[in-house]
C-alpha positions as CSV (number, residue, x, y, z in Angstrom):
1,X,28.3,-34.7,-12.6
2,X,31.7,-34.7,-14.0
3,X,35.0,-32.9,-12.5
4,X,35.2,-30.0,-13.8
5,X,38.6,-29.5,-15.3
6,X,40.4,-26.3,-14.8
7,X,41.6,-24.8,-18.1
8,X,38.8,-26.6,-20.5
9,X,36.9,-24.1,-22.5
10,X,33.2,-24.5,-23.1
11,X,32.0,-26.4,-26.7
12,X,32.2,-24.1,-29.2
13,X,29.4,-26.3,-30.9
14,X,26.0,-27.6,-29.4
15,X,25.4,-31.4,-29.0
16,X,23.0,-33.3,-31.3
17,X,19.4,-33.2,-29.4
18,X,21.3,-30.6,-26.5
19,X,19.2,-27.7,-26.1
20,X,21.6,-24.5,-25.1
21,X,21.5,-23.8,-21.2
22,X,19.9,-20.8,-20.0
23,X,20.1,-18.9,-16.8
24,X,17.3,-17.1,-15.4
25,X,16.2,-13.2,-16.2
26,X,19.5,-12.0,-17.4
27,X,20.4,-8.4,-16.8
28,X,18.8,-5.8,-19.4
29,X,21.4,-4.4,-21.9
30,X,23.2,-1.6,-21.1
31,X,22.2,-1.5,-17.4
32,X,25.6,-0.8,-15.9
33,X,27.1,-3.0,-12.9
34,X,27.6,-2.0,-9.6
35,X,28.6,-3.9,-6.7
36,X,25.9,-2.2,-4.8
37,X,22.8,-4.3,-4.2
38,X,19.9,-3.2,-6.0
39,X,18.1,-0.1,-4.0
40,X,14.8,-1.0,-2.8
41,X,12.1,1.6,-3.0
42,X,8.8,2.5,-1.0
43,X,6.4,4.4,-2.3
44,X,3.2,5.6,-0.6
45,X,0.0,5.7,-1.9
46,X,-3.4,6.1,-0.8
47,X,-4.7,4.9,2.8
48,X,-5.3,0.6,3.4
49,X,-3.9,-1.0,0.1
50,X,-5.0,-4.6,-0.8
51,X,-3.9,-5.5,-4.2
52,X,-1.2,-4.7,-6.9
53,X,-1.3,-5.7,-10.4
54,X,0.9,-4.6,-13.3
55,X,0.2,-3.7,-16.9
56,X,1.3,-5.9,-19.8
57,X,3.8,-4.1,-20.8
58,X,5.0,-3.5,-17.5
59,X,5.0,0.4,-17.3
60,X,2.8,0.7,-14.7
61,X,1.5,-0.7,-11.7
62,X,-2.1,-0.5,-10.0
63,X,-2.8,-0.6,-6.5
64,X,-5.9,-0.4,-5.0
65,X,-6.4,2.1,-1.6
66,X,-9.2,0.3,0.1
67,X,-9.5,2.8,2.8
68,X,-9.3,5.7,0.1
69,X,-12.3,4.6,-2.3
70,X,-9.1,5.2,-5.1
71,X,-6.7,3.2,-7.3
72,X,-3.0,4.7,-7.4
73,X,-1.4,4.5,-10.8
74,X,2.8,4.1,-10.6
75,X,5.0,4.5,-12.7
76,X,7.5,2.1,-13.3
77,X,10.1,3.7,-14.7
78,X,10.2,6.7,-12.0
79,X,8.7,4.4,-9.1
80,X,6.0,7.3,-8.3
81,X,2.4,8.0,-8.7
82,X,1.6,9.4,-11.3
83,X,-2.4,9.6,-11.0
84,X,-5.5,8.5,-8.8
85,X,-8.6,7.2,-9.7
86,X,-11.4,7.5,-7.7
87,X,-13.6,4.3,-7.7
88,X,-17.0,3.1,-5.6
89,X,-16.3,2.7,-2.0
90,X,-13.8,-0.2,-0.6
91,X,-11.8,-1.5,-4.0
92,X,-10.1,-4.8,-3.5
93,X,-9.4,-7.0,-6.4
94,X,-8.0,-5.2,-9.6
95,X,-7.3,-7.1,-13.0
96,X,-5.9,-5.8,-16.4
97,X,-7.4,-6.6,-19.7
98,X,-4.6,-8.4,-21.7
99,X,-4.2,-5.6,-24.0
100,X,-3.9,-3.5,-21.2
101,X,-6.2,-0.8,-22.1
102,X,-8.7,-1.7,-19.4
103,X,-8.5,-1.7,-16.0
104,X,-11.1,-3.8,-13.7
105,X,-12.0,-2.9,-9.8
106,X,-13.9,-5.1,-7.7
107,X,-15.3,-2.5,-4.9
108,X,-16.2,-4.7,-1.9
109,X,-18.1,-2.1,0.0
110,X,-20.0,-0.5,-3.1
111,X,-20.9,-3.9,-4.2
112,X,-19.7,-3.3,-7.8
113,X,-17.4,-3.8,-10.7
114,X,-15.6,-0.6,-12.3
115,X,-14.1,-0.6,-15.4
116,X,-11.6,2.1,-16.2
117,X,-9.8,3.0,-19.3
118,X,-5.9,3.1,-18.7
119,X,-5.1,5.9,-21.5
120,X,-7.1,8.3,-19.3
121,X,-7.7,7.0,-16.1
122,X,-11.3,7.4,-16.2
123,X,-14.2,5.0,-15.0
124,X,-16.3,4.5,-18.2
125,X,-18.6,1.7,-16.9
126,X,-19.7,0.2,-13.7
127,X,-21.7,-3.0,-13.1
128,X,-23.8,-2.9,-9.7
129,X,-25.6,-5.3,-7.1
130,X,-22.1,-7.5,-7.7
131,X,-22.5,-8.7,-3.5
132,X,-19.4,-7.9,-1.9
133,X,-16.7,-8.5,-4.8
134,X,-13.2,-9.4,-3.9
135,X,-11.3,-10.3,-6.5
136,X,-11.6,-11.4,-10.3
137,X,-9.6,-12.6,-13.5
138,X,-9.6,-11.9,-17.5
139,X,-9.9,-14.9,-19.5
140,X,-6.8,-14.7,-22.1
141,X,-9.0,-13.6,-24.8
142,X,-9.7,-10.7,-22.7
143,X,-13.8,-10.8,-23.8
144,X,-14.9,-12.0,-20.0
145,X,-14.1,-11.0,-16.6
146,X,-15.1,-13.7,-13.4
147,X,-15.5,-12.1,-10.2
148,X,-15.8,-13.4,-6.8
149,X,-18.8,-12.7,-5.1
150,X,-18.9,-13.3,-1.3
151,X,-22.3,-12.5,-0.3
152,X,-23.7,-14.4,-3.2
153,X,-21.9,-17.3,-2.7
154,X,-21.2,-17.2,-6.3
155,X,-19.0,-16.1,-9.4
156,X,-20.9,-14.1,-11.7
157,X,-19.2,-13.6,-15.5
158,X,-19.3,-10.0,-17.0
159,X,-19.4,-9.7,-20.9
160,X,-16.3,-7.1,-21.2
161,X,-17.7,-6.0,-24.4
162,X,-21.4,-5.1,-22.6
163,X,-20.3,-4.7,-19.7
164,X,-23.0,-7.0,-18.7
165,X,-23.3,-10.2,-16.4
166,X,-24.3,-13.1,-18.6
167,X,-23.8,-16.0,-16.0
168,X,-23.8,-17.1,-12.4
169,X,-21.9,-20.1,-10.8
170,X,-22.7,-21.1,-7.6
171,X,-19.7,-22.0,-5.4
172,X,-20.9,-22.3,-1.7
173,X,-20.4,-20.2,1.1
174,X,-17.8,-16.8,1.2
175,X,-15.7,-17.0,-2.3
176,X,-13.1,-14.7,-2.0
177,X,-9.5,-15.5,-4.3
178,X,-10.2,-16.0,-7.9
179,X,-7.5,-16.9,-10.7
180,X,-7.6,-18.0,-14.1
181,X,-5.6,-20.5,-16.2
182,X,-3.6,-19.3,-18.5
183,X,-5.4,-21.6,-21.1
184,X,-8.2,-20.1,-20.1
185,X,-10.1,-24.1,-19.3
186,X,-10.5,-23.4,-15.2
187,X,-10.6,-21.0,-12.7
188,X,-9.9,-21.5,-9.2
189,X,-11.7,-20.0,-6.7
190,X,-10.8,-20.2,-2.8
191,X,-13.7,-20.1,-0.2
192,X,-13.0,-19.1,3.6
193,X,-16.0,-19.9,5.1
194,X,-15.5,-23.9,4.2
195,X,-11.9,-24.1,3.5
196,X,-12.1,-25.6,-0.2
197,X,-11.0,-24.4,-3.4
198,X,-13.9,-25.1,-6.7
199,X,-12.1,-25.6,-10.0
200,X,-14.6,-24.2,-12.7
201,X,-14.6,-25.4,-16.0
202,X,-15.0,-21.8,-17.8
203,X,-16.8,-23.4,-21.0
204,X,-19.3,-24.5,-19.2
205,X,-20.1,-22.4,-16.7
206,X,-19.5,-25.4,-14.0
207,X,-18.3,-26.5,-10.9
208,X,-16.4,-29.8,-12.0
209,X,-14.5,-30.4,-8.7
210,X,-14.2,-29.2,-4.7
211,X,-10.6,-29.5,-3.4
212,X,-10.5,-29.9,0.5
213,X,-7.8,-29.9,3.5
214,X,-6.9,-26.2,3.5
215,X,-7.0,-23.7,6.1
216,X,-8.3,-20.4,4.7
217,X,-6.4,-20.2,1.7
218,X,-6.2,-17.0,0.0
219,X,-4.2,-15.6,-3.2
220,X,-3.0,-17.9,-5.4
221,X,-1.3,-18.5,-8.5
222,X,-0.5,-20.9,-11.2
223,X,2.6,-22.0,-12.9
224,X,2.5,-20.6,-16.9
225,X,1.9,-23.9,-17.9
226,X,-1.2,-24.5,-15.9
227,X,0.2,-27.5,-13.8
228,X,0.9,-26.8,-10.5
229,X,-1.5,-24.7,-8.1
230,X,0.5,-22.2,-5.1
231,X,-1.9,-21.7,-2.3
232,X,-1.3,-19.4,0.4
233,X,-2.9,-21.4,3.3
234,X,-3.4,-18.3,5.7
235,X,-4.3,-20.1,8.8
236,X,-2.3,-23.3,8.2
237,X,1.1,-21.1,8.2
238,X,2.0,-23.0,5.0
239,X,1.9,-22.8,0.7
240,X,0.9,-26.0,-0.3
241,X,1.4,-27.0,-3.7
242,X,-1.3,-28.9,-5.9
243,X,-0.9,-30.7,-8.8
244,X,-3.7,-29.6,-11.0
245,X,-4.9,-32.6,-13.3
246,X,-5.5,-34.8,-10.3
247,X,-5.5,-32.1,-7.3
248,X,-3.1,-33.9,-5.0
249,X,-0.9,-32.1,-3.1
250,X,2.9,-32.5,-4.1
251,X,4.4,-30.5,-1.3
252,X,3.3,-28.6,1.6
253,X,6.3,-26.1,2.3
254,X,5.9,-24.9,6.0
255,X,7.1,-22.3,7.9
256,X,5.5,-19.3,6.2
257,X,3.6,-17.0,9.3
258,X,-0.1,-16.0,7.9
259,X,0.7,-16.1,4.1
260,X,-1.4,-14.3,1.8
261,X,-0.5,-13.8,-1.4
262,X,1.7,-15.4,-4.2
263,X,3.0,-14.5,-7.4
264,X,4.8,-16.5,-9.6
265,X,7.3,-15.2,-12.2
266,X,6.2,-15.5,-16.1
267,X,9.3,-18.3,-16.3
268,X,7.1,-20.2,-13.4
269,X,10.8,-20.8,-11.8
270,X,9.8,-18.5,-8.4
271,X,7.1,-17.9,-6.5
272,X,7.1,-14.5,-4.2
273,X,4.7,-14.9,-1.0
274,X,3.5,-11.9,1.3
275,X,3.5,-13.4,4.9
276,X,1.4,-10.7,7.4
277,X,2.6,-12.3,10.2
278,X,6.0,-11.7,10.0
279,X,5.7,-8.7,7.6
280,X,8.0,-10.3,5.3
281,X,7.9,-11.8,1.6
282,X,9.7,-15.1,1.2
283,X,10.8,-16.6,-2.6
284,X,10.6,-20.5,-3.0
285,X,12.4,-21.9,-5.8
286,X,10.0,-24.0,-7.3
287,X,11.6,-26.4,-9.0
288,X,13.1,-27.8,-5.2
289,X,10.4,-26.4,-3.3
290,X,12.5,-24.4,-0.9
291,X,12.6,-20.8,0.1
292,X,15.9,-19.1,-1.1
293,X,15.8,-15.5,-0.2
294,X,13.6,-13.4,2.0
295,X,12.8,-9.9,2.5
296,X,12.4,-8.5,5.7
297,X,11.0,-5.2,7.0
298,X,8.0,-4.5,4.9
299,X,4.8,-3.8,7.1
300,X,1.9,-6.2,6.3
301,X,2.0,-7.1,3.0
302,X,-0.8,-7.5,0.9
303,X,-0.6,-8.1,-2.9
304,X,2.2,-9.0,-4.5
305,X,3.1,-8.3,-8.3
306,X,5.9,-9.2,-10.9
307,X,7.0,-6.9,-13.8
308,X,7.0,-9.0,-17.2
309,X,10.9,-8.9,-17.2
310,X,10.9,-10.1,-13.7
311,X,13.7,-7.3,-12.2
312,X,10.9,-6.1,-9.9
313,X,8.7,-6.8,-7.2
314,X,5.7,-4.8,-6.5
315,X,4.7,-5.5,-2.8
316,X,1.6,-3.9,-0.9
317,X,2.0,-3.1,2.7
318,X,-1.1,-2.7,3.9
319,X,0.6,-1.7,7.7
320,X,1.8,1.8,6.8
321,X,-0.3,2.6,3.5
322,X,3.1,2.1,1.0
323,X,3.7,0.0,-2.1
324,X,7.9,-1.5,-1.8
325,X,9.5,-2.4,-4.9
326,X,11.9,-5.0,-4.7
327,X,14.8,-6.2,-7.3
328,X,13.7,-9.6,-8.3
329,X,16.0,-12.7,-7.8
330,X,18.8,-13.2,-11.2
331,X,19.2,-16.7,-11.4
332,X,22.0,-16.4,-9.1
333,X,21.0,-16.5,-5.7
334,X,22.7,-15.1,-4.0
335,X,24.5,-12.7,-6.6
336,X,27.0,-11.4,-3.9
337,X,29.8,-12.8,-1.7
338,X,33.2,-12.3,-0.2
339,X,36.1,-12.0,-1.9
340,X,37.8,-15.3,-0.6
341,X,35.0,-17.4,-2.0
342,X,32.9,-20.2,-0.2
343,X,29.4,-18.7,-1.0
344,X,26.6,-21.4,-1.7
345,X,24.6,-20.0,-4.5
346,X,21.6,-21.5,-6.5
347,X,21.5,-21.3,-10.1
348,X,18.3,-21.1,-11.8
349,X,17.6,-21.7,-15.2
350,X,16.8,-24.1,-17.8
351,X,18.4,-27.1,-19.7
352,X,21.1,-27.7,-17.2
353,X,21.2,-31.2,-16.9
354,X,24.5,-32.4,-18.0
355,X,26.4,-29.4,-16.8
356,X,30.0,-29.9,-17.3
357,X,31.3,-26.9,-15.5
358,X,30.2,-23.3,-13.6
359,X,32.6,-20.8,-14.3
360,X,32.9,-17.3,-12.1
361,X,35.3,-15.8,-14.7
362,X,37.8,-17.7,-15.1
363,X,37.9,-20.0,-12.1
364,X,35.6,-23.3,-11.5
365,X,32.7,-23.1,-8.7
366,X,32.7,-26.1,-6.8
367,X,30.7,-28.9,-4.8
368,X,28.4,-28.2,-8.0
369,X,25.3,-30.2,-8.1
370,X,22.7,-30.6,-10.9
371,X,19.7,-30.7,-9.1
372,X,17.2,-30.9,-11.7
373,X,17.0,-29.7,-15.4
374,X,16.4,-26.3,-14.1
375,X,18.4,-25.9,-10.9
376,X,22.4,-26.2,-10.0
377,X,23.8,-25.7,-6.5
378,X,27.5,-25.0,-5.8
379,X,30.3,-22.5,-4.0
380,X,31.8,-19.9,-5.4
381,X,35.6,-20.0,-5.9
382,X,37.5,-17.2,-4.7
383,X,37.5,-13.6,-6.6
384,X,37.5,-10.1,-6.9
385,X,34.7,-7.4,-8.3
386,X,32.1,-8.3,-11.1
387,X,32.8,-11.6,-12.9
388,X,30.7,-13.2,-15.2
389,X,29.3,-16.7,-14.5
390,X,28.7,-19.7,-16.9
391,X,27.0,-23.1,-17.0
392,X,28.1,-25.3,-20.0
393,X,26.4,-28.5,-21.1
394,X,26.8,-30.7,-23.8
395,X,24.2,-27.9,-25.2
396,X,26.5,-25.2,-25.1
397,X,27.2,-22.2,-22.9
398,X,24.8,-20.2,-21.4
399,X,25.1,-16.2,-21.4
400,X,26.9,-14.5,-18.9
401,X,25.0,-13.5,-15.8
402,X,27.4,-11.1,-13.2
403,X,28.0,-12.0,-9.9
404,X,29.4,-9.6,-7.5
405,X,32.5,-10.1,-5.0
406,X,31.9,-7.8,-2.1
407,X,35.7,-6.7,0.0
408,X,35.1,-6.9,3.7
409,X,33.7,-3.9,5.5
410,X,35.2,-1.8,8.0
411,X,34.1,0.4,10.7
412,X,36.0,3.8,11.4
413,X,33.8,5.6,13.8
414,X,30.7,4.7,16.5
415,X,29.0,7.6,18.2
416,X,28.2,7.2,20.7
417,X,30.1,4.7,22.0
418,X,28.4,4.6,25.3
419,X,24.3,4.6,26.1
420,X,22.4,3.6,28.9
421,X,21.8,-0.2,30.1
422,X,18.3,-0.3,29.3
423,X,19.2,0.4,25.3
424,X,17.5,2.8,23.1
425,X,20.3,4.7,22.5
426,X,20.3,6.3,18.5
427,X,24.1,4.8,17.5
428,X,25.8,6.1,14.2
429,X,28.5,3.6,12.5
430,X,30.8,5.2,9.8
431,X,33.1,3.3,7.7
432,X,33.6,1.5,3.9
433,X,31.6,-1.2,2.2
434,X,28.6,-1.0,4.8
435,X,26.0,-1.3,2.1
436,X,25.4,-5.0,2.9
437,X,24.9,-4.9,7.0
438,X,22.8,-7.2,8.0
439,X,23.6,-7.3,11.8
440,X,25.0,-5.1,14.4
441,X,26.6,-7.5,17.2
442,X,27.0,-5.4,20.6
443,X,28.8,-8.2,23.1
444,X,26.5,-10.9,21.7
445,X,23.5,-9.6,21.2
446,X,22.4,-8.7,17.3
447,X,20.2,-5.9,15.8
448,X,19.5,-5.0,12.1
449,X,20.7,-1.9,11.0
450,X,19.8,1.2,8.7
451,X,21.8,1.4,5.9
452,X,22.0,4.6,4.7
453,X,25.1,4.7,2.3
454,X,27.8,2.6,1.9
455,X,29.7,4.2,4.4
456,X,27.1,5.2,7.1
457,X,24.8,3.0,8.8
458,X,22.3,3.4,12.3
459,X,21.2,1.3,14.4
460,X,19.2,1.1,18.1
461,X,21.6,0.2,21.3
462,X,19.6,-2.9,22.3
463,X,19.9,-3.2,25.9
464,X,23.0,-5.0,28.0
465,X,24.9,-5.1,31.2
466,X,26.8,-2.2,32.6
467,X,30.4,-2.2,30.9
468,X,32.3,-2.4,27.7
469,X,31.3,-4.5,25.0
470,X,32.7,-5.4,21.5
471,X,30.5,-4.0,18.3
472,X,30.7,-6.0,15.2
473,X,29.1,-5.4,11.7
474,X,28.4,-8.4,9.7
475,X,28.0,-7.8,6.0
476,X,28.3,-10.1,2.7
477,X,31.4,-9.3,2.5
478,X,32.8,-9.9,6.0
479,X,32.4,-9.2,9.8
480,X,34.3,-5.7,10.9
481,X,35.3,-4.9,14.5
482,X,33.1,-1.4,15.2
483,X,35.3,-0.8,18.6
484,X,33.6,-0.8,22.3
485,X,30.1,0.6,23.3
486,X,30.3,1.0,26.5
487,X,27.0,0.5,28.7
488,X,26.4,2.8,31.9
489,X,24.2,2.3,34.8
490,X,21.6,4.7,36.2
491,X,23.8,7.1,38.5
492,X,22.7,7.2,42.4
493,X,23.2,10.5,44.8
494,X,23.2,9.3,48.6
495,X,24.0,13.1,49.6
496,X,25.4,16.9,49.4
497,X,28.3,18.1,51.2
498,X,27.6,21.0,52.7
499,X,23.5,21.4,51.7
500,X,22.9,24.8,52.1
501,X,24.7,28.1,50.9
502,X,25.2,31.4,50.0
503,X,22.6,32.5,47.4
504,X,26.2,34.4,45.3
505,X,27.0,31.1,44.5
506,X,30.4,30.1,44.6
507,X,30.7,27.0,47.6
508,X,32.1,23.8,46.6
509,X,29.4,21.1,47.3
510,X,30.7,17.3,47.5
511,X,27.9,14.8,45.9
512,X,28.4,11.4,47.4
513,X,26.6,8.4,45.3
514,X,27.6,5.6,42.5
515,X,27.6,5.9,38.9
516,X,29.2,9.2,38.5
517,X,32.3,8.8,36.5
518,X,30.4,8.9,33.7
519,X,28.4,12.8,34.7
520,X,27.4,14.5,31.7
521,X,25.5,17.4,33.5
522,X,24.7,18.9,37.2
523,X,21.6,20.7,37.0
524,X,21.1,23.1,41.0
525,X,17.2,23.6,39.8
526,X,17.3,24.3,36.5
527,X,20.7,25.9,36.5
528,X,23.6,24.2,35.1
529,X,26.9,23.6,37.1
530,X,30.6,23.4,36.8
531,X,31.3,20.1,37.8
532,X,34.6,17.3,38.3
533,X,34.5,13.5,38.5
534,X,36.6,12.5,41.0
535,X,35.4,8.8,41.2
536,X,32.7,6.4,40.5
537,X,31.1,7.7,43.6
538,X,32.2,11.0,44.3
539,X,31.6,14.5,42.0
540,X,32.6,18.0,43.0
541,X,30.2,20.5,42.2
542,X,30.2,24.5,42.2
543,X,26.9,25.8,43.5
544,X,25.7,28.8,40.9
545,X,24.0,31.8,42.1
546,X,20.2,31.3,42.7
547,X,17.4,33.3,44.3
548,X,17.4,32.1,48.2
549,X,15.1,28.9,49.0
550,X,15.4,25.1,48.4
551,X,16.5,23.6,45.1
552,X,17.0,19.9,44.1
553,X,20.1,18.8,42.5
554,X,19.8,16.1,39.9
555,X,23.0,14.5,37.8
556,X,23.0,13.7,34.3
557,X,24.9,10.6,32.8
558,X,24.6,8.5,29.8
559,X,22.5,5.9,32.0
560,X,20.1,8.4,33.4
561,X,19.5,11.0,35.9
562,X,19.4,10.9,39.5
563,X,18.6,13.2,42.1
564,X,19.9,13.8,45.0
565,X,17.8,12.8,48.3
566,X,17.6,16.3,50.1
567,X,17.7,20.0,48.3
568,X,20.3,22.3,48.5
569,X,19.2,25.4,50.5
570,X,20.4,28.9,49.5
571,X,20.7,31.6,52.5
């Protein structure tokens, strides 16, 4: 790629034969920019979600409650449930009619197929004796439904219009993912039990091949233009990538911990997978074949689901019973970074090749490499707020997408500042531009926090070894010195000085141990007493009144309690 030249403005005119650049799911009009990242929101619904699948024109999503007999309808404006359905017993695979005014439910424990109009949410028709169905697809034209089903060993086709099964398709043993082309020619069907995937011709009501070499694969999805296959391969730890008109693999992209689902955006230019094992959802840019963001903390996801405008995420978590909605990726990733620049970002897109230059406003990114017709790597320059960022070509100029600078944080307050050795302890960190913590570092050790506003974040003491220890917050923006925590040992009480006395109260007792400097309480059997540190090992106590008899004394610190090996006696 050329230098780019600071100063040159882009071609005011398109090159012969030069299609315009494009970047990636631009923001919607009138949405206004913040430098905060996009919120992410969880939403519960009914008990043991599987799947999620959205309405053509994206205002609602439906997710079936497996352990509830029900299908919860969101709303994806609000992000809340807005009804329930009841369905047959144990629904798993949901599909929507492409004019969206029907909504299929394959319920694996009834053994049946519901059908349920969306404009009221009712069931009006239900197909029986369907052996186990999992999940099922809506040819294009929207006039038949294929469903997987695992005790048959077979794919039966319903006649939406009769709500009638008018073929069978043998497969072989436990089918249980289903997808159709978006031609409509082939449906892929994943069996388990063998570890193959059968590629139906849909015409003809045929098997026409057997692809091999997976292990357990389960959700898939294909690219919009039908030629490239994403399987999940559950118990390989892997998404393997086929090519679909000779069924070769083209990449195997490891490192994915019991993936399950994937979901590819209606561009085809990222493909969003569910991983149970590590309860995260990783996105691969496929164009390179390489994950480029993931998101962590979700609880067993499931299903996963794309609005049609590709700003949301829809993800099942089967763990806790809740449905998260991401932001989905701009075709900026990542869309933040310091102020002082030096951020590698992918740019996603299309009709790049030839770039002549990336702007961020009105500075050049650099190190910027085409990688293909739809991709572009680089830094960021150095700059300040929201700035709009560029590609030019001999095509043109492609429409501003923003990208937000992010100043360094900083940390004002940390309460506590001191906890026990073995961790645990609840910590509180106030301060500005927090939004973005990814890590809190006490003396080497990191943990991820709870961001609850830009300025106040929590996070869990992990454990460490008695002393002070430097706190550091690591955001997008910068790393911020959060002061000393300070970790204390259990204390240790060797004896009292005298043990006995007056039951008035009154006597000065000497408690000889280690670990008391830092004495929060003195406790004479449940009775609280006035009490001064004089050293590490040596605290002053004044015996309250009590009822005569033998009492134990136990001190309090912020590494635990101790008490003392003989009572004090009242007289």
């Amino acid at each position: 790629m050329p230098a780019p030249q600071q100063g040159t403005g882009p071609p005011t005119t398109p090159a012969p034969g030069h299609p315009p650049p494009r970047l990636r799911a631009p923001a919607a009009a009138g949405v206004p920019r913040s430098a905060a990242p996009p919120p992410v929101v969880t939403v519960p619904v009914g008990n043991g979600p599987v799947s999620v699948v959205i309405s053509p024109d994206g205002g609602r999503a439906y997710v079936t409650d497996y352990g509830s007999s029900a299908v919860s309808v969101l709303s994806t404006a609000t992000k809340a449930v807005t009804a329930t359905i009841p369905v047959a017993a144990g629904p798993w695979g949901a599909a929507v009619s492409p004019d969206g005014r029907r909504l299929y439910v394959a319920s694996l424990g009834a053994g049946t197929v519901s059908t349920i109009d969306t404009a009221t949410n009712a069931v009006i028709g239900t197909v029986e004796d369907m052996g186990n169905p999992v999940e099922l697809a809506v040819t294009p034209d929207g006039a038949r439904l294929f469903v997987a089903c695992q005790s048959l060993n077979a794919v039966r086709v319903i006649d939406t219009a009769g709500n009638t099964v008018t073929e069978e398709i043998p497969v072989g043993m436990g089918p249980r993912s289903l997808l159709i082309t978006p031609d409509g020619s082939r449906a892929y069907v994943g069996k388990e039990a063998v570890n193959t995937i059968s590629v139906i011709d849909t015409a003809a009501y045929a098997v026409i091949d057997e692809l091999t070499g997976f292990h357990f694969p389960r959700s898939s999805a294909v690219t919009p233009d039908g030629r490239r296959l994403f399987v999940p391969d559950y118990g390989g730890n892997t998404v393997d990538v086929l090519d679909t008109a000779t069924g070769t693999v083209l990449a195997s992209l490891p490192g994915f911990s019991l993936p399950f689902a994937v979901a590819l955006t209606t561009d085809g230019l990222l493909a969003y997978v569910s991983c149970n094992g590590d309860s995260t959802v990783r996105v691969v840019d496929t164009a390179g074949y390489r994950v480029i963001a993931e998101h962590a903390g979700l609880n067993v996801p499931y299903g996963v689901a794309i609005t049609p405008d590709q700003q949301s995420v829809y993800v099942v978590n089967n763990g806790d019973s809740t449905v998260t909605v991401l932001a989905g990726l701009t075709g900026l990733h990542p869309y933040q970074g310091p102020t002082g620049g030096g951020t590698r970002v992918t740019l996603l897109g299309s009709h790049l090749t030839g770039a002549t230059a990336v702007h961020f406003g009105p500075r050049l990114a650099t190190e910027v490499v085409v990688v293909s017709d739809h991709e572009i790597t680089l830094v960021t320059p150095a700059g300040h707020g929201v700035v709009d960022v560029t590609v030019t070509t001999p095509g043109g100029t492609s429409a501003p997408m923003p990208f937000y600078y992010l100043p360094p944080p900083r940390v004002t307050g940390l309460f506590p500042a001191s906890g026990p050795v073995t961790g645990g302890t609840a910590v509180t960190l106030t301060g500005t531009a927090l939004a973005t913590a990814r890590t809190v570092d006490f003396g080497g050790t990191a943990v991820t926090p709870v961001v609850l506003s830009d300025s106040v974040l929590t996070v869990t003491a992990p454990p460490g070894p008695a002393g002070g220890v430097p706190v550091t917050v690591t955001t997008i923006g910068g790393i911020a010195d959060g002061g000393t925590y300070t970790y204390v040992g259990p204390p240790d009480l060797n004896a009292l000085v005298p043990a006995a006395g007056s039951q008035a109260g009154g006597a000065v007792v000497a408690l000889v141990g280690s670990g008391l400097a830092q004495t929060t309480g003195v406790l004479f059997g449940t009775t609280p007493a006035a009490f001064t540190a004089l050293s590490d090992s040596l605290l002053q106590a004044v015996a309250p009144a009590h009822a005569p008899g033998a009492v134990p004394v136990t001190v309090t610190s912020a590494g635990g309690s101790a008490t003392a090996p003989q009572p004090y006696t009242y007289t």
